[in-house]
C-alpha positions in Angstrom: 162.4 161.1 227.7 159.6 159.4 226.0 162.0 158.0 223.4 164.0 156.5 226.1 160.7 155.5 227.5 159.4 153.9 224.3 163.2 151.9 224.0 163.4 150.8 227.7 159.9 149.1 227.3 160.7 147.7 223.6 163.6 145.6 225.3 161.3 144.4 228.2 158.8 143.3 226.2 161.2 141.6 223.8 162.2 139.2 226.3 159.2 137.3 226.3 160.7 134.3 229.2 161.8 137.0 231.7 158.7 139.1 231.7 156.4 135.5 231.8 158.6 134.9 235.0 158.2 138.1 236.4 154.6 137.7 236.5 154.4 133.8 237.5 157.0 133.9 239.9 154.9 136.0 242.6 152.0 134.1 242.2 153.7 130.8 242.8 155.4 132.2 245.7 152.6 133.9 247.1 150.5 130.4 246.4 153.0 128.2 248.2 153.3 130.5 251.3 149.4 130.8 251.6 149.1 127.2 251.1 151.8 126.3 254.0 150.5 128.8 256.4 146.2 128.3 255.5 146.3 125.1 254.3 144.8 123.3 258.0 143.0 120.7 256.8 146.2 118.4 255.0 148.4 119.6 258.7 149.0 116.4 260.7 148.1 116.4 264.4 150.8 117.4 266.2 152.8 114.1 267.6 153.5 112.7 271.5 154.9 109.3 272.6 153.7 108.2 275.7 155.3 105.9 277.9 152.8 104.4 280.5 154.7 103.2 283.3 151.8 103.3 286.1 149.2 101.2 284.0 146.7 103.1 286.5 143.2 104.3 285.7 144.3 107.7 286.3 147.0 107.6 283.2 144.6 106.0 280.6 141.9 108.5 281.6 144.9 111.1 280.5 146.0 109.2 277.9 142.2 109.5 276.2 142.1 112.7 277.0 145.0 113.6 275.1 144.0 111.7 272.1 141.3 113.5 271.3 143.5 116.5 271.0 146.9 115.1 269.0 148.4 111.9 267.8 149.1 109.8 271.1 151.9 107.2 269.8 152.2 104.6 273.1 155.6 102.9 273.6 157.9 101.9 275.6 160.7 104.6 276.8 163.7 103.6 275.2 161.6 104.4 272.1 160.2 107.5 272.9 163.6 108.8 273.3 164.8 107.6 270.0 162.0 109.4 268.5 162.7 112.7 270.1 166.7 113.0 270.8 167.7 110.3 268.2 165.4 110.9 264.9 163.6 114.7 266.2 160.6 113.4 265.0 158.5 114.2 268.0 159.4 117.4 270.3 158.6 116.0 273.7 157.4 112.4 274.9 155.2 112.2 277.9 156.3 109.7 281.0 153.4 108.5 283.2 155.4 107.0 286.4 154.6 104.4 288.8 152.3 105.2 291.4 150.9 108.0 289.2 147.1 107.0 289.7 147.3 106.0 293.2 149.3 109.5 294.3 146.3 111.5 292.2 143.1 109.2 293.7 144.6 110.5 296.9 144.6 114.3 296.5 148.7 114.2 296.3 150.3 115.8 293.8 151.8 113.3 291.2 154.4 114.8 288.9 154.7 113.3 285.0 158.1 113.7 283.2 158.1 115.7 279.7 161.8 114.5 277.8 161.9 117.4 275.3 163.5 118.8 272.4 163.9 122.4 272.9 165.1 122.4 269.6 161.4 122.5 268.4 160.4 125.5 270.6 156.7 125.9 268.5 155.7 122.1 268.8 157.1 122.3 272.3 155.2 125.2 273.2 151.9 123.1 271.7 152.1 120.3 273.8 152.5 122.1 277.4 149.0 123.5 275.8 148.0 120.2 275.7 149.3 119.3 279.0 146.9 122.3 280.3 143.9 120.9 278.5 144.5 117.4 279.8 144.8 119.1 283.7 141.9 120.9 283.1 139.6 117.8 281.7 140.9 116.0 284.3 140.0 118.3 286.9 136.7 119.4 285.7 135.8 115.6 285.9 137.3 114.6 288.9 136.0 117.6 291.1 135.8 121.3 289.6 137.0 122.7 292.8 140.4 120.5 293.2 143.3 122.2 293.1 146.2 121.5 290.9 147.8 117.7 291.2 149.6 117.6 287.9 153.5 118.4 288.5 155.6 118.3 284.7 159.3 117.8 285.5 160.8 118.4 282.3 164.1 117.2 281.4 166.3 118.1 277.8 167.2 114.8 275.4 169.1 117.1 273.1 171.2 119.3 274.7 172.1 121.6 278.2 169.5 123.9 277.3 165.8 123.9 278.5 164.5 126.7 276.1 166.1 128.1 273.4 165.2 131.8 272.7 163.8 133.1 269.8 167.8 134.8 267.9 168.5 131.2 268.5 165.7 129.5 266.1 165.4 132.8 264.0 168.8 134.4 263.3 170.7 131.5 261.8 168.2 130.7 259.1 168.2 134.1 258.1 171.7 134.6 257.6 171.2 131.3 255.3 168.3 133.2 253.6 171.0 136.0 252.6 173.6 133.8 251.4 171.1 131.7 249.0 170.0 135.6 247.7 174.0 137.2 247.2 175.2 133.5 245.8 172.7 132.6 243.6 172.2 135.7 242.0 175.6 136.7 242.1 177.0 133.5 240.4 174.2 133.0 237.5 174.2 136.5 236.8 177.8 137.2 236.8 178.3 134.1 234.4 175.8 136.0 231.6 177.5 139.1 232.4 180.9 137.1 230.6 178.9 136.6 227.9 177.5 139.6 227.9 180.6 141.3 228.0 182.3 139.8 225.3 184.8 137.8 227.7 183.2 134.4 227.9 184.2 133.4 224.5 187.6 134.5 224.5 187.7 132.4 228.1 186.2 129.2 226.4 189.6 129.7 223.7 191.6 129.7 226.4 194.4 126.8 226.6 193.0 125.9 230.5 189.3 124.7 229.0 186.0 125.4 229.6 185.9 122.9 232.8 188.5 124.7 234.7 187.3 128.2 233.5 184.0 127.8 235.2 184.9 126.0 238.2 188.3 128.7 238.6 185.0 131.9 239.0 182.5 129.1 240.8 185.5 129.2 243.7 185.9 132.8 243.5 181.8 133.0 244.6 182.6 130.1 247.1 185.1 131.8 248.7 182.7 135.0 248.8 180.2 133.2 250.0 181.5 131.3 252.7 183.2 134.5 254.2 179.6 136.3 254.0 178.0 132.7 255.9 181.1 132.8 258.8 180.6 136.4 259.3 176.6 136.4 259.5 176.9 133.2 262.2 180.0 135.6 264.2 178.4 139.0 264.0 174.8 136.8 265.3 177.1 135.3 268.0 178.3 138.3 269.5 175.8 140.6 269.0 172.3 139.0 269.3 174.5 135.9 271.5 173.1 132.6 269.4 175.4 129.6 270.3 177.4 128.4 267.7 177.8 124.7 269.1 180.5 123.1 270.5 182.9 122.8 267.9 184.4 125.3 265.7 185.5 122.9 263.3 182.1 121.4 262.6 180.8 124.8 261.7 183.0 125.7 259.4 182.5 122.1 257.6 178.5 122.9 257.7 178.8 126.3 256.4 181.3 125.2 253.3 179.1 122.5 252.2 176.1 125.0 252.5 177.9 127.2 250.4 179.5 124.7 248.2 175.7 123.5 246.9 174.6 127.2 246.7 177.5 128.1 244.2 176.5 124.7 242.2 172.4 125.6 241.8 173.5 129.3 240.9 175.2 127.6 237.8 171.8 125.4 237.3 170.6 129.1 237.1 172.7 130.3 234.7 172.3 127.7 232.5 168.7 127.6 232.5 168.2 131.0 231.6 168.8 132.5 228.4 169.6 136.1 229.1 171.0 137.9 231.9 167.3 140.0 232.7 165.7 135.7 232.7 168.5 134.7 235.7 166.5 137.4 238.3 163.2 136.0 237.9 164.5 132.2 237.6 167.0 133.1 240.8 164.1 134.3 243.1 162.1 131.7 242.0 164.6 128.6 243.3 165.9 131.2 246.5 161.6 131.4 247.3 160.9 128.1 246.8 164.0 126.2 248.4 163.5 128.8 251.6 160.4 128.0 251.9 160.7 124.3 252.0 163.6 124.1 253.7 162.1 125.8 256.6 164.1 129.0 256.7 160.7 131.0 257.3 158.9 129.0 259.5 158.9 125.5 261.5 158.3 122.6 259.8 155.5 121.8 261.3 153.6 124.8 260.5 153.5 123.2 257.4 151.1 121.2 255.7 152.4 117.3 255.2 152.4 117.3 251.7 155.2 119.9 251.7 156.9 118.0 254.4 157.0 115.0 252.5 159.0 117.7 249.7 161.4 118.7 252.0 164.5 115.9 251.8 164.2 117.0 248.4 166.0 120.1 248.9 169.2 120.6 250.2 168.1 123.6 252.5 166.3 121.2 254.9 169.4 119.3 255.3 171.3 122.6 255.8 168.8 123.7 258.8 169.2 120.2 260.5 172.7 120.4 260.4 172.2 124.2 262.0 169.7 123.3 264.2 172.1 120.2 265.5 174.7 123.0 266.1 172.9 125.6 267.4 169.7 124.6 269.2 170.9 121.1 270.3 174.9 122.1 270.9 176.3 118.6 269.4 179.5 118.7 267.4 180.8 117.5 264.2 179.5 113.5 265.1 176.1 115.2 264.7 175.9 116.9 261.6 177.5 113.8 259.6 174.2 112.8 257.7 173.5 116.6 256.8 176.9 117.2 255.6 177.4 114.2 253.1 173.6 115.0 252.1 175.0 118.4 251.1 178.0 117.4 249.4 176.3 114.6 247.7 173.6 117.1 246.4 176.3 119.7 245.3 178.1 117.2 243.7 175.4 116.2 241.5 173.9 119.7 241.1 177.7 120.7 239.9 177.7 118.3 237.3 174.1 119.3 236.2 174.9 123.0 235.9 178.0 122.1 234.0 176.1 120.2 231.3 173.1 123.0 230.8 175.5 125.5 230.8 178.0 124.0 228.5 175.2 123.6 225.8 173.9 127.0 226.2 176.9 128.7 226.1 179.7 126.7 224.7 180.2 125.4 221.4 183.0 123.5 222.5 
């Protein structure tokens, strides 16, 4: 036993890169996610357009109000709706109507419209708290004793829905989470297990070439992985009941371009690492760090702006806009265009990356 002991920790320690990553790796993860979920002082102010139809005393009072308590962004209307169905950078806007400050100097009721995105359920869920403080300033210095004159009529930019449940915004990303863990560490370490195994150089002889070779077990891990993503989204579907959008078709697009890039940075893996024990530290490096940017773990704007500015940079965030379009929005295939080509187009280019590292590494050919 101790001999065994002895040998087991011989060949650890011998592999100087994997047991360096073995170590960094957790404190870079465990850095990021502390910085995204402490960091409050580089978070942006949470953002609402406001369209001020009544030009009333009433609705600049509430507009002051409000921005002393997020960023206030005053437009007109067909603007505020481009910036929350159109670009989803803003998860409600705020509509002051005609009449507003008249209705409320006269002790009526007076009802403001909220366009949302239930899409973003968290930033949603912060602005009806600033709705609440806004009601209750207003209150407290109009007369403490009034009773309640603010009515919200809220009305969906982005889809049927009014709320989306939590399986909804949770379940989806998950299943993402599992594919970039069973693809990524599947394909780079099955690729040193070839080499390992004596077959990769008697596959690099072979008359089909080296090209073909990889790409012929790359589609074998597509295929796998596609299955694993279809099944996930059905099983989530039926079980838990998360919509799946309106189109079939546009699903299944999404979820092979998903997969397709996965495959491609699990050969970026495989060629960056020497040995088979470097691919597990290197793997959960990229599946932690392109999760966590991507937004598989938490909102995007639980995060501070500095990582949000990262986030086009990875191909997960366009894979979660495309999901979120499907599932928390219910738009089709004309909705997903920009996050499908941005997934192809990085898969492409990751592809050709992979090939390259790999090819010097492991090829002499």
């Amino acid at each position: 036993m101790v001999a065994v002991f002895w040998k087991d920790l011989r060949l650890i320690l011998r592999d100087r890169v994997a047991l360096a990553g073995s170590l960094v790796v957790p404190v870079l993860v465990i850095s990021l996610i502390a910085g995204a979920l402490l960091d409050t002082a580089d978070r942006t102010r949470l953002l609402l357009p406001v369209v001020d139809e009544d030009q009333g005393p009433v609705a600049g009072a509430f507009v002051k109000l409000l921005s002393a308590h997020g960023e206030l962004l005053v437009v007109g209307r067909d603007e505020a709706e481009r910036l929350v169905r159109d670009d989803n950078d803003a998860a409600a806007a705020l509509v002051f109507p005609r009449g507003l400050s008249r209705r409320y100097l006269r002790g009526e009721p007076a009802e403001i419209e909220l366009l949302t995105d239930p899409a973003q359920a968290y930033a949603l869920q912060a602005i009806r708290v600033l709705l609440l403080l806004m009601d209750r300033e207003a209150q407290a210095l109009a007369d403490p004793l009034s009773e309640d004159l603010i009515v919200v009529e809220k009305t969906s930019l982005t889809g049927a829905r009014e709320e989306v449940d939590s399986f909804d915004e949770n379940v989806p990303a998950f299943s993402l989470l599992f594919v970039l863990i069973v693809v990524i560490f599947g394909t780079s370490m099955a690729l040193h297990d070839e080499r390992d195994w004596g077959t990769l150089p008697r596959l690099l002889v072979a008359p089909a070439g080296f090209t073909w070779m990889i790409l012929g077990k790359l589609g074998a891990r597509f295929v796998l992985g596609l299955v694993q993503m279809l099944a996930l989204l059905v099983w989530a579907h039926f079980f838990f009941g998360v919509a799946l959008g309106p189109s079939p078709g546009a699903l299944l697009l999404l979820s092979a371009a998903m997969v397709f890039t996965t495959v491609a940075v699990g050969l970026v893996v495989a060629g960056v690492a020497a040995t088979r024990e470097q691919t597990q530290p290197v793997s959960l490096a990229v599946v932690m760090l392109i999760s966590l940017l991507g937004g598989l773990w938490f909102p995007p704007e639980f995060v501070p702006e500095w990582m949000r500015n990262l986030q086009p940079l990875v191909y997960t965030s366009w894979a979660m806009r495309g999901l979120n379009d499907l599932v928390l929005r219910d738009r089709g295939l004309e909705a997903i265009g920009g996050a499908v080509s941005a997934l192809f187009g990085y898969g492409l280019l990751t592809l050709v990356v992979g090939m390259r590292m790999f090819r010097a590494r492991h090829s002499a050919r």
